[in-house]
C-alpha positions in Angstrom: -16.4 29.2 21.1 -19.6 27.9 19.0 -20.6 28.6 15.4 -22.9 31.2 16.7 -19.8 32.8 18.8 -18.0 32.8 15.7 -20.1 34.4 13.7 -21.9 37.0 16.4 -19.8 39.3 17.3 -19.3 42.8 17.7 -20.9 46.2 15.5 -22.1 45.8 11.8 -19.5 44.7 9.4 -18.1 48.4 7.7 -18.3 47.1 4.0 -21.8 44.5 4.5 -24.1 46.5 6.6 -27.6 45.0 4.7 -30.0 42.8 6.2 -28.9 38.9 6.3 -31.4 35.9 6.1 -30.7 32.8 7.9 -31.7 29.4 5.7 -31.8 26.5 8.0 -32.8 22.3 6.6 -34.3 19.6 8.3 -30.1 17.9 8.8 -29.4 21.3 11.1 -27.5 23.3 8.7 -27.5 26.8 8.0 -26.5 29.3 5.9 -26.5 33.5 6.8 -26.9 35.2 3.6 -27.2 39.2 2.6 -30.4 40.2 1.4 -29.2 42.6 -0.9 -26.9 40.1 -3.3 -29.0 37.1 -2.6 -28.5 35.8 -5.7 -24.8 35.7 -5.4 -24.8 34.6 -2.3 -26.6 31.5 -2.7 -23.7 30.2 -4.5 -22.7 29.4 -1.3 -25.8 27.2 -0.7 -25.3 23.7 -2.4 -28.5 21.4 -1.4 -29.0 18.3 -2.1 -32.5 17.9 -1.9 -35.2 19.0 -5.0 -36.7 21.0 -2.4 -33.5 22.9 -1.7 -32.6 23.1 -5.4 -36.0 24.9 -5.9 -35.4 27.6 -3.5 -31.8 27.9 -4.9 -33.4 29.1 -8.1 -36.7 30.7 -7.1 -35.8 32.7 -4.0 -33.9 35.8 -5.4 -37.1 36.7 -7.5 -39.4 36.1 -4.3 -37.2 38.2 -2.7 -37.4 41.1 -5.0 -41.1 40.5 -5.5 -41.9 41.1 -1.7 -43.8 37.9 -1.8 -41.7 35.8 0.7 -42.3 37.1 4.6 -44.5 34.6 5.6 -44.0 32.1 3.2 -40.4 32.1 4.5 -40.8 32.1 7.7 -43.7 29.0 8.6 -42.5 27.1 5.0 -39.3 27.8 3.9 -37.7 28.2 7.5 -36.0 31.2 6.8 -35.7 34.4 8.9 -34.0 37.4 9.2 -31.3 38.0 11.4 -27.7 40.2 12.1 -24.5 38.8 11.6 -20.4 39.6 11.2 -17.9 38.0 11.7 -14.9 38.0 14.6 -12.7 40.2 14.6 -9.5 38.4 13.5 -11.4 37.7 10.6 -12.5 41.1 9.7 -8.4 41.9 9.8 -8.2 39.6 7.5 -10.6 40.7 5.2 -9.3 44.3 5.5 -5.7 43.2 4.4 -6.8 41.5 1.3 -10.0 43.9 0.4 -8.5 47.1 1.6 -10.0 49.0 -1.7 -13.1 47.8 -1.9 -15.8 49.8 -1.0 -18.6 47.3 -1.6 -18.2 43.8 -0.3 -20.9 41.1 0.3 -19.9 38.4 3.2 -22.1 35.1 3.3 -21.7 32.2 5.7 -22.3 28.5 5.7 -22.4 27.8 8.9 -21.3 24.0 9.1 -22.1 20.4 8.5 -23.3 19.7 12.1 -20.6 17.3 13.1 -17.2 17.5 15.3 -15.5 18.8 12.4 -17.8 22.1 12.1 -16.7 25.2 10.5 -17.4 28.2 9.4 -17.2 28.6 5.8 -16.9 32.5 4.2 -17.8 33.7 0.6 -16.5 37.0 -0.2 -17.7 39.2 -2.8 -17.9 42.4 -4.4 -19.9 43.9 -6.9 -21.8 40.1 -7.3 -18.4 38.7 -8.3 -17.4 36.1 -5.7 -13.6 37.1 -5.0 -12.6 34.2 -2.3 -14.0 31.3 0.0 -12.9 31.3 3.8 -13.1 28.9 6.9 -12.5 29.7 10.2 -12.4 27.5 13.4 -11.5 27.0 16.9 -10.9 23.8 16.9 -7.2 22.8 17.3 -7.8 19.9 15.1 -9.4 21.4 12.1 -6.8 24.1 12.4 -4.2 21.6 11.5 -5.9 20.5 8.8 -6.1 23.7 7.3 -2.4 24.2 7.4 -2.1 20.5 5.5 -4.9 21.8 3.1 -2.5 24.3 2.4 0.3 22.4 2.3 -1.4 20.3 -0.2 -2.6 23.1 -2.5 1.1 24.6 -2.9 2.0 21.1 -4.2 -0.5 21.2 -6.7 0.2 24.1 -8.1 4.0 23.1 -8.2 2.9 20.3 -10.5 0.8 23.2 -12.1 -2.6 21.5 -11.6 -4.7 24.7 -11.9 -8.0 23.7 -11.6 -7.3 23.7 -7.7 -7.9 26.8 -5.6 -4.7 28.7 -4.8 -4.3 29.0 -1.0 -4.8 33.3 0.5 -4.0 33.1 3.4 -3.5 29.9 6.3 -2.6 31.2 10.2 -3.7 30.2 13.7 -3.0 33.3 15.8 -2.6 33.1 20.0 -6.5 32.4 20.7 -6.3 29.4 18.8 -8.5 30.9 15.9 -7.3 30.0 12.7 -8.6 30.9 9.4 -7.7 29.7 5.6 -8.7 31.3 2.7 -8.3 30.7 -0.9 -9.3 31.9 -4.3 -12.0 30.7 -6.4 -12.6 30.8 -10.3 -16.8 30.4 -9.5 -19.3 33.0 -11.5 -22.9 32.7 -10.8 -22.8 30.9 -14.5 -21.0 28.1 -12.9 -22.4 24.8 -13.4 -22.7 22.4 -10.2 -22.8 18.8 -12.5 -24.0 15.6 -10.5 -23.5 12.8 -12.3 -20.0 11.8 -12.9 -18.5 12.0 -16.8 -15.6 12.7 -18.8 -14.9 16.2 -17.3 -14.6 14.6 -14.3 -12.7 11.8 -15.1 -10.0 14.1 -16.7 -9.5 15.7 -13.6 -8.6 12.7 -12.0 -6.9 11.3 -14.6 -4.6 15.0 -14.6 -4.4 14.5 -10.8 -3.0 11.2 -10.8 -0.6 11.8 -13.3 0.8 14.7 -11.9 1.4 13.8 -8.4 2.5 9.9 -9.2 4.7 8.6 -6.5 6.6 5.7 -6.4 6.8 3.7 -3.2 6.2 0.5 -1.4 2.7 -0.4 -0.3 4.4 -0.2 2.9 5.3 3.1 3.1 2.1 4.6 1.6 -0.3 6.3 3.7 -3.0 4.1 2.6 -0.9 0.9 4.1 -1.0 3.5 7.2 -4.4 4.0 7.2 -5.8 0.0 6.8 -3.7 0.1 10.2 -5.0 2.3 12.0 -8.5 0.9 11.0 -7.5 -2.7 12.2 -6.9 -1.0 15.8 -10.6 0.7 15.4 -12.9 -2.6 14.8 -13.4 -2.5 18.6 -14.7 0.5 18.2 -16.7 -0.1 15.9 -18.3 -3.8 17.1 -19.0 -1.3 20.0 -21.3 0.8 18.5 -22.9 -2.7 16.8 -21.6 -3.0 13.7 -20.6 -6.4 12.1 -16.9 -5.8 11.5 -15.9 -9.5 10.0 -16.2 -8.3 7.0 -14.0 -5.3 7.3 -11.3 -7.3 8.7 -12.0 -9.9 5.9 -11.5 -7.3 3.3 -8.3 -6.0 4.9 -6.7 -9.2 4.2 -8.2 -9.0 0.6 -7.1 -5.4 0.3 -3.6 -5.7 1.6 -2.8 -9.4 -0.7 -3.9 -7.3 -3.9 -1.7 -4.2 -2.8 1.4 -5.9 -1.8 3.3 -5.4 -5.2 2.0 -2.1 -5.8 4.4 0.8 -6.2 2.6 3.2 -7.7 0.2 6.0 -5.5 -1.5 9.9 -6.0 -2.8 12.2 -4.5 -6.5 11.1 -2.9 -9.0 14.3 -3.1 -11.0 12.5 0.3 -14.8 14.3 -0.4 -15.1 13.9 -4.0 -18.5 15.2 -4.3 -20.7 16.9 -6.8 -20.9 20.2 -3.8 -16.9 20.4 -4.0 -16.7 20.7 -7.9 -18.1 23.1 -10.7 -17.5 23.8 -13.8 -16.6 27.4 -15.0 -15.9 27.9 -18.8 -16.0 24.3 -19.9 -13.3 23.2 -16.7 -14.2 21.4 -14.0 -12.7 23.0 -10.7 -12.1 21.3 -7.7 -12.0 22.3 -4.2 -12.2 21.6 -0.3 -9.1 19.2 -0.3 -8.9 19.2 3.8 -8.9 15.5 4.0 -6.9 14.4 1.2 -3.8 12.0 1.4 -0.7 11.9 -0.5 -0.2 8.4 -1.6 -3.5 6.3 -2.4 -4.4 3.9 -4.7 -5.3 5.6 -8.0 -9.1 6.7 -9.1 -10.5 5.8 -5.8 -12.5 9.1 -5.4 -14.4 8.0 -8.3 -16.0 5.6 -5.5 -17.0 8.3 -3.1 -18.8 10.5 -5.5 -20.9 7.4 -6.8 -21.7 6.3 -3.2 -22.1 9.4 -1.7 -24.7 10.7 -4.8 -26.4 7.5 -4.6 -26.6 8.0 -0.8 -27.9 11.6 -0.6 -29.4 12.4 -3.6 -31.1 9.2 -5.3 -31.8 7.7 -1.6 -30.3 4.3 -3.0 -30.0 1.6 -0.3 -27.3 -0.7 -0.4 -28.5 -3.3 -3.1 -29.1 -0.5 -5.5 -25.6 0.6 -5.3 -23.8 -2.5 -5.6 -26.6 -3.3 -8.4 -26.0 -0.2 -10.4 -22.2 0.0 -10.2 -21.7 -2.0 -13.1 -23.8 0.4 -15.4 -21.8 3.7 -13.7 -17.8 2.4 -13.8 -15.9 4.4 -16.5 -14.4 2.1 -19.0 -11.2 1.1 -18.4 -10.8 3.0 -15.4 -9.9 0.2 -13.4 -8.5 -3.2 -13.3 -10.2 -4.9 -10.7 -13.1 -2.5 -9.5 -14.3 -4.7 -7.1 -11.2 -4.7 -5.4 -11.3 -0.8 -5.5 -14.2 -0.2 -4.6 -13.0 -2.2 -1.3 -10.2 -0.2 -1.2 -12.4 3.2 -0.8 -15.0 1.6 1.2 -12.5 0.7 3.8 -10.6 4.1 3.1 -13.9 6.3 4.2 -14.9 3.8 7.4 -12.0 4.4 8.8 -11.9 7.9 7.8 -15.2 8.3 10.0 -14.4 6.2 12.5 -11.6 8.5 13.5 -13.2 11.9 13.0 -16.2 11.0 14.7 -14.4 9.0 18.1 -16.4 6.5 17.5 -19.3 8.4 18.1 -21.8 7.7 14.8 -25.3 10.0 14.7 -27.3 11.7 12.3 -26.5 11.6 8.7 -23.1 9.9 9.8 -24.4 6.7 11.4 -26.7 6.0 8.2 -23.3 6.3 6.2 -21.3 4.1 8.4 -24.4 1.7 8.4 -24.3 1.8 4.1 -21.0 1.4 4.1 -20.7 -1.8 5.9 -23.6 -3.3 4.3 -21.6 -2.5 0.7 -18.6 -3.8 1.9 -20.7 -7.5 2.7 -22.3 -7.3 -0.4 -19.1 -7.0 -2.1 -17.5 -9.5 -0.1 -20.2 -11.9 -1.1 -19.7 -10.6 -5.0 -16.1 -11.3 -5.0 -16.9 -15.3 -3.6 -19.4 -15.8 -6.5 
């Protein structure tokens, strides 16, 4: 089954019968959103680009000023189109939604990679109710039921600012689906530079899921491992990997008497956080870990910013990350920021099979340079 399989199925949708547009960008994804509550549903559209940040704002009032046919279609790349979802899903949706009369469905329809799902917005009356993903793919299936997993625990620590998991099942086709609430108004605020709000959060999140253990038995000791049995992999694809095995050494002298380890969030991003009422919420937790190094994610959403949104090549970043590191934050940021860049490669290395295209093998690439330049910051 494909995304469009997923998503094309059979009859119109009882409680979304409106018209759908389809929004596609140059990277290949695409979103399917109702005409009708457009402006709710493009919460569900988080670009990066100023281009896509434009028709964010501007498109709901071309819409409803009839302005848009052919500007959409030969500019914009947007067209109309028919879509539900399967029917496993619609069951779903009928258990939880049973009384409502008026709901609006959108769909994201994946980052194009081998981890592609379908991701859901449900809402009713222009309030969004719940987010959820569904997929065919055995692997992404168990990392929904660890997302869950994962979820619970917060909440057991009472760290609320985390979605609360709906619903997490894989039924006899191999379909399974996850869904989980959200807190997200169209006032909510999408904030992409890191500050205080968000250094809070992790601050909360690594107090409350502190765990004591030996480097040893902590999942990132695990996972510099399983990255020293990937450099062939990656000298494969042509990649210098000296300096990842060089940093390894580094990493694992300067963890060797830690004991202390949190939860790690994984995609720490500006497009998995908002903030609703003066909070800053946090979501999409499929790839975190249990037992990391504290703050690291700090790291990802100042590479992964500089990467997609300021276009920053690799001297930029190591350049700039004096001027962006919270005070006090860390001890040895260097040696963190090691930590994560190692953390992510492998990270990548597994989920892609070693395969690196598109916006993926530009990361990878960016990456590898940071981790030399930092290896030749550290000699200095």
């Amino acid at each position: 089954m494909n995304k469009d399989e997923i998503i094309e199925d059979i009859g119109i949708l009882r409680f979304s019968p409106e018209k759908y547009i389809e929004i596609k960008n140059d990277a290949g994804k695409k979103w399917v959103l109702p005409r009708k509550s457009l402006r709710t549903s493009l919460e569900l559209y988080q670009p990066s680009s100023w281009k896509g940040k434009i028709l964010k704002i501007a498109l709901p009032s071309m819409y409803a000023a009839s302005i848009t046919e052919k500007l959409a279609n030969r500019v914009l790349h947007i067209t109309d189109t028919k879509y539900r979802p399967p029917q496993k899903l619609l069951e779903v949706l009928d258990h939880f939604y049973a009384e409502k009369s008026n709901l609006s469905v959108s769909y994201f329809l994946g980052t194009p990679s081998v981890h592609q799902k379908v991701t859901v917005q449900v809402a009713s009356d222009n309030q969004i109710m719940s987010y959820f993903k569904i997929t065919d793919n055995i692997e992404i299936g168990r990392i929904f039921h660890n997302e869950k997993k994962l979820l619970d625990r917060m909440h057991k620590v009472q760290l609320y600012n985390v979605p609360r998991c709906l619903y997490c099942d894989t039924d006899e086709n191999g379909i399974s689906i996850f869904g989980q609430s959200t807190v997200k108004t169209g006032s909510s605020k999408v904030i992409h530079s890191f500050g205080q709000k968000h250094r809070d959060f992790l601050t909360e999140m690594s107090n409350k899921t502190l765990i004591h253990c030996r480097y040893e038995n902590s999942d990132y000791y695990k996972m510099l491992r399983i990255l020293e049995t990937q450099i062939s992999v990656l000298s494969k694809a042509g990649f210098d990997t000296m300096c990842i095995t060089d940093a390894i050494v580094r990493v694992d002298t300067g963890l060797k008497e830690t004991t202390e380890f949190c939860v790690y969030h994984g995609d720490f991003t500006p497009w998995n956080t908002f903030v609703e009422q003066g909070k800053l919420f946090v979501f999409d937790f499929e790839y975190a870990k249990l037992s990391y190094p504290k703050y690291l994610d700090f790291f990802h959403f100042y590479t992964q910013t500089a990467i997609f949104e300021k276009h920053w090549d690799a001297d930029r970043i190591v350049n700039e990350l004096d001027t962006y590191i919270p005070n006090g934050m860390f001890d040895n940021y260097d040696l963190s920021f090691e930590m994560y860049l190692l953390a992510i490669i492998q990270f990548y290395t597994q989920r892609e099979h070693g395969d690196f295209t598109g916006d993926i093998s530009i990361c990878m690439d960016t990456w590898i340079k940071l981790l030399k330049k930092m290896e030749g910051k550290m000699r200095l």
